[in-house]
MDAnalysis code that builds the backbone (N, CA, C; Angstrom):
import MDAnalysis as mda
import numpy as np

u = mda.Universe.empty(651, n_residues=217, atom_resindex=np.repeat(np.arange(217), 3), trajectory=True)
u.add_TopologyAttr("name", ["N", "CA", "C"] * 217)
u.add_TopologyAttr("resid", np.arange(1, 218))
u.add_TopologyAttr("resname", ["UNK", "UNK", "UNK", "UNK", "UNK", "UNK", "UNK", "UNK", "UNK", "UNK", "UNK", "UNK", "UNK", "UNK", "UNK", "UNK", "UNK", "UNK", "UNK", "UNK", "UNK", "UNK", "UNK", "UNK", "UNK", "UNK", "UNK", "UNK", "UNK", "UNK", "UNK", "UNK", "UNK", "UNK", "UNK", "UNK", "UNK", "UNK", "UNK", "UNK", "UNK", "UNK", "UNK", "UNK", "UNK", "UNK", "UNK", "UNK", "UNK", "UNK", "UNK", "UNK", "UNK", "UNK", "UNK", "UNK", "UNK", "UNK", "UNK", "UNK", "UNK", "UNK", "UNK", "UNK", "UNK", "UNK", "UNK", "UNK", "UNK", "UNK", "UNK", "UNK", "UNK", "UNK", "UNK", "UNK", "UNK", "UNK", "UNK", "UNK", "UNK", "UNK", "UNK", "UNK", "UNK", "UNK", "UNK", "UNK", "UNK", "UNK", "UNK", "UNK", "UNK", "UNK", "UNK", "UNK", "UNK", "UNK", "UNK", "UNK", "UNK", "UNK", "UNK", "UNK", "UNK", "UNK", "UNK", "UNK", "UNK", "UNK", "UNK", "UNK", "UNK", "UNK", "UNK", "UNK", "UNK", "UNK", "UNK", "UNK", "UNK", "UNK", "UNK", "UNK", "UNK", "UNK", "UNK", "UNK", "UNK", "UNK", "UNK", "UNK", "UNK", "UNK", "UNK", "UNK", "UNK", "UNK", "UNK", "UNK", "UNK", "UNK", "UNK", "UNK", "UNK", "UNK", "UNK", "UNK", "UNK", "UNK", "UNK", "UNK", "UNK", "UNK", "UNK", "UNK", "UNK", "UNK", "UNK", "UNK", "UNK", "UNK", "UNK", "UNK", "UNK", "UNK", "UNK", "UNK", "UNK", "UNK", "UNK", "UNK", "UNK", "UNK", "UNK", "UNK", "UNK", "UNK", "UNK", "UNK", "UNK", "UNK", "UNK", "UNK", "UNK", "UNK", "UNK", "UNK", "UNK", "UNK", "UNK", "UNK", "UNK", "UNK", "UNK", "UNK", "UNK", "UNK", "UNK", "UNK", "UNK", "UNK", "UNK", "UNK", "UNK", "UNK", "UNK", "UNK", "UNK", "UNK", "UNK", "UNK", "UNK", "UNK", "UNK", "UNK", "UNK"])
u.atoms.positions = np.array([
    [71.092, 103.996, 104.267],
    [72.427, 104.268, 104.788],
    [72.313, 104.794, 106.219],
    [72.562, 103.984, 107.314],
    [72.955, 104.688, 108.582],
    [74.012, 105.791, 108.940],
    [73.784, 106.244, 110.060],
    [74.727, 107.273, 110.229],
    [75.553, 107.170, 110.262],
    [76.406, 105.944, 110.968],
    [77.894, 105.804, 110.502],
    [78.451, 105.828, 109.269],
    [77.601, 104.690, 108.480],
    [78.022, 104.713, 107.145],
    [78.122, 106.285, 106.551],
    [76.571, 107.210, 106.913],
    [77.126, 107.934, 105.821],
    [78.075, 109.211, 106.610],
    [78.286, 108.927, 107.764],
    [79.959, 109.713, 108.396],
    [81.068, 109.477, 107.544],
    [81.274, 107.877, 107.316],
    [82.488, 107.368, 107.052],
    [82.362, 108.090, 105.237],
    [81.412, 107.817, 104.837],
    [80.834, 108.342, 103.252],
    [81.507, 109.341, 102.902],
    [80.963, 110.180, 103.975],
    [81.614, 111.994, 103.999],
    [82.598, 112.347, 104.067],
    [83.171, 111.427, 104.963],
    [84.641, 111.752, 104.890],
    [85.769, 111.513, 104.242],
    [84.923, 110.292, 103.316],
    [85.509, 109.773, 102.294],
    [85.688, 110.187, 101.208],
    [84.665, 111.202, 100.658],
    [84.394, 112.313, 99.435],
    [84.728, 113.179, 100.144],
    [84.892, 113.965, 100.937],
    [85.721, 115.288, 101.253],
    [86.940, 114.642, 101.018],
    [87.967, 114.203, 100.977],
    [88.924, 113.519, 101.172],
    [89.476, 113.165, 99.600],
    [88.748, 112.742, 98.731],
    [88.654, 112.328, 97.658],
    [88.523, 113.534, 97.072],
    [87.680, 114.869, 96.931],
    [87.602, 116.009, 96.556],
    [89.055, 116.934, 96.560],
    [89.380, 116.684, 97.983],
    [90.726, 117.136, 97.715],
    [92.013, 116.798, 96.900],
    [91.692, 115.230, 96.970],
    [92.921, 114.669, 96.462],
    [92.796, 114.800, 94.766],
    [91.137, 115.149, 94.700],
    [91.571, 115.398, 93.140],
    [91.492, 116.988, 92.792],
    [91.174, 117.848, 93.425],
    [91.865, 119.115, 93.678],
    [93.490, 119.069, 93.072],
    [94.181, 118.113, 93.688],
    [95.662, 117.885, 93.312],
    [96.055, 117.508, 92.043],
    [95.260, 116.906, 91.719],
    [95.281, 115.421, 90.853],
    [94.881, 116.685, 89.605],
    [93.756, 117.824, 89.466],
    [93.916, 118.181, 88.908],
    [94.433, 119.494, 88.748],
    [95.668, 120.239, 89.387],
    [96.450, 121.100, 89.780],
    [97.671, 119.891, 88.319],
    [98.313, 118.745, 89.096],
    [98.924, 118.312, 88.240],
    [98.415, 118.092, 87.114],
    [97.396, 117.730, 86.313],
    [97.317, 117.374, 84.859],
    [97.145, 118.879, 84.087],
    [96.202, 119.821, 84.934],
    [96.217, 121.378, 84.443],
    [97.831, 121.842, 84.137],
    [98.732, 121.594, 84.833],
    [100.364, 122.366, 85.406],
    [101.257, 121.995, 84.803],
    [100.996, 120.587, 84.765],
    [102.542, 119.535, 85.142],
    [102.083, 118.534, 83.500],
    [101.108, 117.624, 84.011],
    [100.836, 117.227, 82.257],
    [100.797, 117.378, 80.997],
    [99.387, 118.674, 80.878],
    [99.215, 118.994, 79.858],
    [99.749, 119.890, 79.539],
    [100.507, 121.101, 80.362],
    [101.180, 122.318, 79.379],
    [102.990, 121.040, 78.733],
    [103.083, 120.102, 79.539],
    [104.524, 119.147, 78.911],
    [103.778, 118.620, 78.136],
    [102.650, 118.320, 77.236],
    [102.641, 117.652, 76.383],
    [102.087, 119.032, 74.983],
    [101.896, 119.918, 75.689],
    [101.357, 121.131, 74.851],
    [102.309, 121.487, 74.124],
    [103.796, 121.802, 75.182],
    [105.125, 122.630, 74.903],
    [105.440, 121.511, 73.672],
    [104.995, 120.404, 73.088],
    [105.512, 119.476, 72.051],
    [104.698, 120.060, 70.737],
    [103.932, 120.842, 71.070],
    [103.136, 121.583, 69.492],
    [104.173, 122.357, 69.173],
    [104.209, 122.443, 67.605],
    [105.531, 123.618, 66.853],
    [104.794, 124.956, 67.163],
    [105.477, 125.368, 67.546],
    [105.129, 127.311, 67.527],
    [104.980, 128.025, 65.869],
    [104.003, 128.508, 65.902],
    [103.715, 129.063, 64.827],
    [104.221, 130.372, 64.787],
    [104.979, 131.185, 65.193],
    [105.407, 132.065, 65.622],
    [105.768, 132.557, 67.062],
    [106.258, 133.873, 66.877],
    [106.777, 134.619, 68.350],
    [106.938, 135.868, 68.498],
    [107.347, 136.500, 69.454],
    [106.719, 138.376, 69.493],
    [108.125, 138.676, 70.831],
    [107.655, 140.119, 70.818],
    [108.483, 140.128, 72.475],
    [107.540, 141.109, 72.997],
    [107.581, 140.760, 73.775],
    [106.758, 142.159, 74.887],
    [107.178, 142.667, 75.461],
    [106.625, 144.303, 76.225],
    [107.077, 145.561, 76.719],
    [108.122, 145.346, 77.623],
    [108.532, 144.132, 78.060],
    [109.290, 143.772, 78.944],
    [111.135, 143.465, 78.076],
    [110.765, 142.931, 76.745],
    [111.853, 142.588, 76.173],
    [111.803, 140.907, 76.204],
    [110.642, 140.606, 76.878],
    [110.831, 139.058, 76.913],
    [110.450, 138.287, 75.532],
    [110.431, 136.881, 75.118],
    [110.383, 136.385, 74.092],
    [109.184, 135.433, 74.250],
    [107.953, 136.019, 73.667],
    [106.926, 135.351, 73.547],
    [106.007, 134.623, 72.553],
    [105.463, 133.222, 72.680],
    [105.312, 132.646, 71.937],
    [103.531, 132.606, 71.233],
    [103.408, 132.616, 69.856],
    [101.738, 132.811, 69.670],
    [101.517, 131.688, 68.844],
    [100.034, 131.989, 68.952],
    [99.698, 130.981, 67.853],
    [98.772, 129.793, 68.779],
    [98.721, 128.311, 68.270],
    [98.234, 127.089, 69.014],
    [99.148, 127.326, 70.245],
    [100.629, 127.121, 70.085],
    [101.332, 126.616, 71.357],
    [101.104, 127.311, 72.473],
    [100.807, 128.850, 72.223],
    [100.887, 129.442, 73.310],
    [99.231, 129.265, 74.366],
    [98.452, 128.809, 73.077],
    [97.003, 128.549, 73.704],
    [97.306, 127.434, 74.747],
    [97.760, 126.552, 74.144],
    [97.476, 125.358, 75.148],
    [98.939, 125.239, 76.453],
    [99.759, 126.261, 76.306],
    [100.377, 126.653, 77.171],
    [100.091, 127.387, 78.185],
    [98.859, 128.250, 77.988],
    [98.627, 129.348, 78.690],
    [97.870, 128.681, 80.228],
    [98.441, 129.345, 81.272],
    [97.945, 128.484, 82.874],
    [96.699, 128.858, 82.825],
    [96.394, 129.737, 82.128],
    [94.798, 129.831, 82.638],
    [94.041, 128.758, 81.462],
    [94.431, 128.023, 80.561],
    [93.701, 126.866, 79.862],
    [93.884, 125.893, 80.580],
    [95.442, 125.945, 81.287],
    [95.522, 124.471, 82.061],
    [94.477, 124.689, 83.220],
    [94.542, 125.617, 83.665],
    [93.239, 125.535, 85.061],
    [91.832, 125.170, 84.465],
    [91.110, 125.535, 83.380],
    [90.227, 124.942, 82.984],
    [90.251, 123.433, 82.406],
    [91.636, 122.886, 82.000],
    [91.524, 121.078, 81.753],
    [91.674, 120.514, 83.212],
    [92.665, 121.475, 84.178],
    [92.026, 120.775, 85.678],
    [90.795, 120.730, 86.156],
    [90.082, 121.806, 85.691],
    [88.398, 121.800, 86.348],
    [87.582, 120.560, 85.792],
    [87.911, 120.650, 83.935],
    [87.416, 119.783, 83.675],
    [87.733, 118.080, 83.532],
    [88.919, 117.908, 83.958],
    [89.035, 116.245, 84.666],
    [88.747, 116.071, 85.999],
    [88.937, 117.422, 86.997],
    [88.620, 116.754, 88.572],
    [87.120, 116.909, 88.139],
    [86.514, 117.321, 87.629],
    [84.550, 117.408, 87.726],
    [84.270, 116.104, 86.946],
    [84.909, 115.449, 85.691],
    [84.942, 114.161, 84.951],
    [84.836, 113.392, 85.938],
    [85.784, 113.194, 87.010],
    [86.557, 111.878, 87.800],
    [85.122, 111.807, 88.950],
    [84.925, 113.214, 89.417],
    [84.015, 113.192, 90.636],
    [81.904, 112.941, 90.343],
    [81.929, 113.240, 89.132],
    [80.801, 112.873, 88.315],
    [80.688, 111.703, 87.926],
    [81.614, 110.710, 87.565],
    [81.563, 109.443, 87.822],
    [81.594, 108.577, 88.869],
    [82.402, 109.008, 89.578],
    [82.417, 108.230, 90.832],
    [80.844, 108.373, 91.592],
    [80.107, 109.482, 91.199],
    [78.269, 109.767, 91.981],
    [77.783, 108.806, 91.385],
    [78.242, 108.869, 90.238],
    [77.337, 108.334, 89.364],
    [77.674, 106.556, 89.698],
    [78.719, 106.208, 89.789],
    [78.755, 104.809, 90.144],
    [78.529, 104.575, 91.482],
    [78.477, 105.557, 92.591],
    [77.980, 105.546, 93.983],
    [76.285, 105.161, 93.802],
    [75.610, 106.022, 92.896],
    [74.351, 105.726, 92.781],
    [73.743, 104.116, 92.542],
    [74.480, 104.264, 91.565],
    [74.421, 102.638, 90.896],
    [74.677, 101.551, 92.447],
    [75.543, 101.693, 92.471],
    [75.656, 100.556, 93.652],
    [75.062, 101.084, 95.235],
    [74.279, 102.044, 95.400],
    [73.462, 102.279, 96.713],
    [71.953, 101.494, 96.369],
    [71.797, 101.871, 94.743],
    [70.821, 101.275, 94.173],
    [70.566, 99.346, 94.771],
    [71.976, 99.554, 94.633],
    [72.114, 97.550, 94.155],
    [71.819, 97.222, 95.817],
    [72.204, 97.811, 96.411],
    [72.148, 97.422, 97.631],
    [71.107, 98.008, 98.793],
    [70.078, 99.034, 97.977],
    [68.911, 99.458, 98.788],
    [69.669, 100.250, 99.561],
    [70.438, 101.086, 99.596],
    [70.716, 101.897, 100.101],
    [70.380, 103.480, 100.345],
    [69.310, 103.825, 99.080],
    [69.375, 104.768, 98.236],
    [68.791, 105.795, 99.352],
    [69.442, 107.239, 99.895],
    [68.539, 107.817, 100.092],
    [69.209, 109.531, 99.354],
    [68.429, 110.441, 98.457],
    [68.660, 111.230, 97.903],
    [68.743, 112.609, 99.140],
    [68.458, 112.551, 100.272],
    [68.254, 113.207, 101.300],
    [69.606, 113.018, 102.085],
    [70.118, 111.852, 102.177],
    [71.524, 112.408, 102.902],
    [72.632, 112.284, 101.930],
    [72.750, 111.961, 100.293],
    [73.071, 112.315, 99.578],
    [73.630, 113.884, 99.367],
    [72.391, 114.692, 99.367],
    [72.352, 116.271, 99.046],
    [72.755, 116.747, 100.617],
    [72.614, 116.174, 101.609],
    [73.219, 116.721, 102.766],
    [74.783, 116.158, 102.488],
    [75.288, 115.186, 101.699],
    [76.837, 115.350, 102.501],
    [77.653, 116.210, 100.533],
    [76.738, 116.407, 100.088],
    [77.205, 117.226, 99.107],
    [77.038, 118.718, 99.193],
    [76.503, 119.062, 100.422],
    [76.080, 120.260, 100.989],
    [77.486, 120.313, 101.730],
    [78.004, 119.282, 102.699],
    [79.174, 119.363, 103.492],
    [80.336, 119.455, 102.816],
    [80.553, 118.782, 101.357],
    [81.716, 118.473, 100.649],
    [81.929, 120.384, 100.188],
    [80.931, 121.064, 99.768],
    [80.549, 122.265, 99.475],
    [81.014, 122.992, 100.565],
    [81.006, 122.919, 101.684],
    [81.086, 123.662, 102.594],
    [82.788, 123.570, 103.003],
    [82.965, 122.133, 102.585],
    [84.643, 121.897, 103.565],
    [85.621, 122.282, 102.109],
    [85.151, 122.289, 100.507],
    [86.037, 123.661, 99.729],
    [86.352, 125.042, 100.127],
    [84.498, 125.068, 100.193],
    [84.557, 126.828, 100.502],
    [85.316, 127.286, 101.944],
    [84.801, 126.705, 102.749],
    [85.234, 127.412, 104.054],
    [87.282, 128.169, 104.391],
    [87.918, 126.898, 103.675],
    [89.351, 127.618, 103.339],
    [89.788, 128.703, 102.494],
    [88.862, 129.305, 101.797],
    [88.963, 130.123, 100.768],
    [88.860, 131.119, 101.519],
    [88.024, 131.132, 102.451],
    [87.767, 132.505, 103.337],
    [88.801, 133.202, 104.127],
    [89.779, 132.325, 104.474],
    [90.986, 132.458, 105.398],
    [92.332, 132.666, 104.469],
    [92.451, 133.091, 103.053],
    [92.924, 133.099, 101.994],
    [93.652, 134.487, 102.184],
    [93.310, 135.521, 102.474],
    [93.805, 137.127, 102.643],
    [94.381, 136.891, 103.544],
    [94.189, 135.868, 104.614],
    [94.873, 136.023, 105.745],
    [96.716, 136.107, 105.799],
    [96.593, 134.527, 104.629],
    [97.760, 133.853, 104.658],
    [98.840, 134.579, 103.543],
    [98.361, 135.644, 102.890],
    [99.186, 136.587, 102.203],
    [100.820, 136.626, 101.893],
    [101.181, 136.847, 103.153],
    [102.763, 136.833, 103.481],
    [103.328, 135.544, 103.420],
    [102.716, 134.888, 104.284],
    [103.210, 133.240, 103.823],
    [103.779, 132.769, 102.411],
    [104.881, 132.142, 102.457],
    [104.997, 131.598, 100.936],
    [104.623, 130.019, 100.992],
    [104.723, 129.757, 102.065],
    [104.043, 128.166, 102.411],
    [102.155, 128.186, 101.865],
    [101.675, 128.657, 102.704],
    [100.429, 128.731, 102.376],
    [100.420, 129.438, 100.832],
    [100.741, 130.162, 100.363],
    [100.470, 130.868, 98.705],
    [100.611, 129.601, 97.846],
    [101.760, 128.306, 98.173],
    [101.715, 127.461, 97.534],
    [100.477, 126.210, 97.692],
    [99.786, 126.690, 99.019],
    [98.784, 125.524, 99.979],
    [97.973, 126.069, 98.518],
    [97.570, 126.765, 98.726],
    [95.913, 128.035, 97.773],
    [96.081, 127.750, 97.330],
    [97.226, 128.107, 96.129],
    [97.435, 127.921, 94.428],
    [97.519, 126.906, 94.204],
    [97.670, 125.928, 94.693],
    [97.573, 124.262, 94.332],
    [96.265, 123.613, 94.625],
    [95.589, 123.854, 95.553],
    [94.510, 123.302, 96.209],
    [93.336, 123.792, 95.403],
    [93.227, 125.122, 95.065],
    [92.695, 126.062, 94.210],
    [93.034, 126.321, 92.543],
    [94.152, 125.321, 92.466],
    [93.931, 125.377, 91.049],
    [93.195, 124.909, 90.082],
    [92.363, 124.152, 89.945],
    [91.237, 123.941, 88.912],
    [90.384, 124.801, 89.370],
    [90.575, 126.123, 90.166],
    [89.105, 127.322, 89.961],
    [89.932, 128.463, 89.935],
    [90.869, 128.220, 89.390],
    [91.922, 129.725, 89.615],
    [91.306, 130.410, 88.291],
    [90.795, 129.738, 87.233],
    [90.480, 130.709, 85.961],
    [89.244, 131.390, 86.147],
    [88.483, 130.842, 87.087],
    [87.069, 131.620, 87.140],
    [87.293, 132.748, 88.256],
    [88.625, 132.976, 89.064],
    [89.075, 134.039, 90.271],
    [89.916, 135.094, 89.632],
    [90.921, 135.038, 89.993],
    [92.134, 136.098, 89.654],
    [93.201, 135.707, 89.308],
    [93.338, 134.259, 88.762],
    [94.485, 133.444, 88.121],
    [95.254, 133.184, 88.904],
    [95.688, 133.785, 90.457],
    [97.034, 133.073, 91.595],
    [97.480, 132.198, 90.834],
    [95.872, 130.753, 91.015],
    [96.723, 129.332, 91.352],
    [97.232, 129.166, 89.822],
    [97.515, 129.641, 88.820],
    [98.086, 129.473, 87.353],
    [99.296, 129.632, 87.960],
    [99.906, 130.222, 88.663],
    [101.252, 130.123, 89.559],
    [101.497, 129.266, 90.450],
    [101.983, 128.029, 91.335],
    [101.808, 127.635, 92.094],
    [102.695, 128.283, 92.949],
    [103.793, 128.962, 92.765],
    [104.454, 129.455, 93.970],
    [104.913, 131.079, 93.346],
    [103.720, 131.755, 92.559],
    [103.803, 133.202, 92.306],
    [103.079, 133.750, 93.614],
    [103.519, 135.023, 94.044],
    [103.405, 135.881, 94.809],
    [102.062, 136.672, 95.112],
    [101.164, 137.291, 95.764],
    [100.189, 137.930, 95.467],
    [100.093, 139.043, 94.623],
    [101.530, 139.725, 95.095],
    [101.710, 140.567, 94.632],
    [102.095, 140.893, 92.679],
    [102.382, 140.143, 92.603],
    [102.828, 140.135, 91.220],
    [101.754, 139.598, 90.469],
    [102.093, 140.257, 89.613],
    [101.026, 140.462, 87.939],
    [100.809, 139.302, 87.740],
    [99.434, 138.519, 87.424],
    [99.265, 136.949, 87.022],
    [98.644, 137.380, 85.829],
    [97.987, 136.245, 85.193],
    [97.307, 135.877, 84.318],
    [96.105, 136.117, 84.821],
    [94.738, 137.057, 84.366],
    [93.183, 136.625, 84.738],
    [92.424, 135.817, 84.151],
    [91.650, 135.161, 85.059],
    [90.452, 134.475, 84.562],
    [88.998, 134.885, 84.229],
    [87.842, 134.781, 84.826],
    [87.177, 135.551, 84.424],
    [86.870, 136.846, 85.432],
    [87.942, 136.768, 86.546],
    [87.649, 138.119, 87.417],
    [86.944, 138.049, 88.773],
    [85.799, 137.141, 88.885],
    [85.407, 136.886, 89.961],
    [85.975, 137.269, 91.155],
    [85.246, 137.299, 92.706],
    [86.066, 137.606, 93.797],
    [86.208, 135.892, 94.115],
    [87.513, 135.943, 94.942],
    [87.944, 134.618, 95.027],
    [87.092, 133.613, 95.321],
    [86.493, 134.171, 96.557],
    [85.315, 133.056, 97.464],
    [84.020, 132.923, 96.698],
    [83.936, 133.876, 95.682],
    [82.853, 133.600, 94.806],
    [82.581, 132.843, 93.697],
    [84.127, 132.418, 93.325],
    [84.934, 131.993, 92.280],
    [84.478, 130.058, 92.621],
    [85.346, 129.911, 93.903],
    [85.757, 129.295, 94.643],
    [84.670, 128.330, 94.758],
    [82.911, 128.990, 95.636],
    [81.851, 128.785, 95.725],
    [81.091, 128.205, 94.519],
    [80.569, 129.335, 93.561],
    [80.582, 128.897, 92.355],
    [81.229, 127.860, 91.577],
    [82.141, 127.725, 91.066],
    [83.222, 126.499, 90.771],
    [83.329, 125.063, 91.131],
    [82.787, 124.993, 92.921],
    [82.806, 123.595, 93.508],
    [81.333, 123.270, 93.738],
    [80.719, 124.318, 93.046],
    [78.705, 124.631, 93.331],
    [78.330, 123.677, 92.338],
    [79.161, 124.193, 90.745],
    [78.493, 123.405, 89.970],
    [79.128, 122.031, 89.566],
    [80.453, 121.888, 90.400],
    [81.219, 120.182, 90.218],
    [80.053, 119.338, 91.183],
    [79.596, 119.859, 92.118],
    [79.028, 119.278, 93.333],
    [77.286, 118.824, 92.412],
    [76.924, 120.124, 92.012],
    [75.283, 119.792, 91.564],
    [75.363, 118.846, 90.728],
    [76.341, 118.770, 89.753],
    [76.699, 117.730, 88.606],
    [76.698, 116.636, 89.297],
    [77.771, 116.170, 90.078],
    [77.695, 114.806, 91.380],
    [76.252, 114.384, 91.616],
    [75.393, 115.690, 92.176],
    [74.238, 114.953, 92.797],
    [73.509, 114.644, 91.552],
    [72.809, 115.191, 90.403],
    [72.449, 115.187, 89.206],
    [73.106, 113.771, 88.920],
    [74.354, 113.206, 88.815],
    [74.679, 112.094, 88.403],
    [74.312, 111.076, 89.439],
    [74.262, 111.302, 90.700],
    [73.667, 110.236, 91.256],
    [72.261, 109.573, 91.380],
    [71.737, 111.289, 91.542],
    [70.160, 110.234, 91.063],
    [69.908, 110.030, 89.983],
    [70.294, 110.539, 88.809],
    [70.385, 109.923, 87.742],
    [70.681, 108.398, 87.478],
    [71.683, 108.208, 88.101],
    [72.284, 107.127, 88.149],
    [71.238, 105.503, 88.720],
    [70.156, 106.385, 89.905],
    [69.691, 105.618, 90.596],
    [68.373, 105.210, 89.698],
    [67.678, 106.098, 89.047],
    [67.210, 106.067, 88.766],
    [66.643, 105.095, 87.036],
    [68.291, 105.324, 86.726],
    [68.616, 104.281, 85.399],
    [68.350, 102.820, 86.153],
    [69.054, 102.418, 86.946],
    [69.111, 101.301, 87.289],
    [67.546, 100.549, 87.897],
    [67.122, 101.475, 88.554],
    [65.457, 101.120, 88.986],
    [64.852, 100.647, 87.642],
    [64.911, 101.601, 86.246],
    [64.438, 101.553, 85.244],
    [64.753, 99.738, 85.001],
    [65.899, 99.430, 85.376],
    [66.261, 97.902, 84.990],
    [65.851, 96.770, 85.787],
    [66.119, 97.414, 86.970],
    [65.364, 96.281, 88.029],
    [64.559, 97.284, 88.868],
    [63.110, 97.157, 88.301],
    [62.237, 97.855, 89.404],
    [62.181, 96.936, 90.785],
    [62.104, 95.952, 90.603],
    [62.037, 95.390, 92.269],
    [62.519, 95.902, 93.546],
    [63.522, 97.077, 92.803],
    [64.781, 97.019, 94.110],
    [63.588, 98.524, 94.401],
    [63.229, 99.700, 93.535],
    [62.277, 100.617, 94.025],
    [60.884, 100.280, 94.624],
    [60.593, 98.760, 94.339],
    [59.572, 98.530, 95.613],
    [60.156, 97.821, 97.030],
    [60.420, 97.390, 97.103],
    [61.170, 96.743, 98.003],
    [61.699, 98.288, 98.917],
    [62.515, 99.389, 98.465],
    [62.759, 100.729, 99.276],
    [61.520, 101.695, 99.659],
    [60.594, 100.685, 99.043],
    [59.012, 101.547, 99.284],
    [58.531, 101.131, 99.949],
    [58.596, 99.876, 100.526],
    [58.250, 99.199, 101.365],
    [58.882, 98.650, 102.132],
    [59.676, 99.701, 102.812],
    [60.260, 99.499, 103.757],
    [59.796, 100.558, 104.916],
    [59.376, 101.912, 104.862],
    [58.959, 102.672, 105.197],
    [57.289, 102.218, 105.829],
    [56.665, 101.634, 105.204],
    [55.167, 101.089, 105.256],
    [55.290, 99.895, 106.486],
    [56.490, 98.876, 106.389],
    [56.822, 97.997, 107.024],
    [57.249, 98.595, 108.770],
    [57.853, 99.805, 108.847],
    [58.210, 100.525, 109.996],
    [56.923, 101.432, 110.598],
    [56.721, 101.801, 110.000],
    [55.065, 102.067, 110.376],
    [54.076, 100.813, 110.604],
    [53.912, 100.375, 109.858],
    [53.357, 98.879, 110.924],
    [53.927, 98.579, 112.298],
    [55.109, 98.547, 112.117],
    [55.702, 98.505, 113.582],
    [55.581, 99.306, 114.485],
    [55.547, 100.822, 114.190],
    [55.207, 101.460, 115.247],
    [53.322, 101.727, 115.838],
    [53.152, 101.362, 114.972],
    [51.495, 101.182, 114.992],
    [51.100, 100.251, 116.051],
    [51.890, 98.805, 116.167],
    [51.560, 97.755, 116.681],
    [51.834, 98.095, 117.989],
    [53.037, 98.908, 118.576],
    [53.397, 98.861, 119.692],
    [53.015, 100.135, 120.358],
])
């Protein structure tokens, strides 16, 4: 893979990372608690507030902090396949190199985290509280629950997850969607060599072939 290609690569999976950031904000939010709210309630309670609350199954699979974990776990599904079929076809086409692979999964890592940091900033904002909590919702259960709100307040009482500090949450969270990616890609590459070894000599000897060349001249 040349450098353009793997520019255009990068920017193509940062890009794709985000959009399923969204992708799973909606199936965590918007999907699955509307197909949850269709389980019968097995009961109900009220709390210190006087409000009317529901227990049992319904309230499990209602609760935003389960939907943030079925968002984690379809955007990490969607992005673990797609390595994994990236592998496969870098394979097919001798493309393979596991070295700028782990460098633009180092960058995809870097262009999550780096907005998380600027997160305290945007506090007051109600524009940005909705940017975070959406963008950040498939890792809101491993932080301080915000994004289980998409347009709740800082200030106000959420739901927790497991507590984490945000950027650690944040880090962690897109650390291990990302290692999974690379894990599936050479995996991936590596199945397929298993089927057609030709294509792993042929990338072995290509290196030997460029060294001849520089030898000669």
């Amino acid at each position: 893979m040349d450098s353009f290609k793997a520019m255009l690569y990068t920017f193509a999976r940062i890009g794709l990372m985000l959009l399923l950031d969204i992708f799973g904000m909606f199936v965590g939010a918007v999907l699955f608690p509307g197909i949850a709210s269709l389980v019968p309630a097995s009961g109900s309670g009220v709390d210190k507030k006087g409000h009317i609350t529901i227990t049992g199954a319904k309230a499990f699979f209602t609760d935003p902090i389960v939907g943030s974990v079925i968002g984690f776990i379809v955007m990490t599904a969607i992005l673990v396949w797609i390595f994994y079929d990236d592998g496969k076809k870098h394979a097919a086409y001798e493309e393979w190199s596991w070295e700028n692979i782990l460098i633009i999964i180092v960058l995809m890592l870097m262009a999550a985290f780096v907005p998380s940091i600027f997160r305290e900033s945007f506090k007051e904002s109600a524009t940005m509280t909705v940017f975070y909590n959406g963008l950040y919702y498939p890792l809101s259960w491993l932080c301080d629950g915000v994004g289980t709100g998409l347009t709740r307040s800082y200030a106000e009482e959420t739901p927790s997850g497991l507590g984490l500090p945000y950027t650690i949450g944040v880090l962690i969270g897109n650390g291990v969607q990302l290692g999974a990616c690379f894990a599936a890609y050479v995996f991936s590459f590596k199945l397929y060599v298993k089927k057609h070894p030709v294509v792993l000599k042929r990338i072995e000897e290509e290196p030997e072939e460029d060294n001849d060349e520089k030898n000669l001249t």
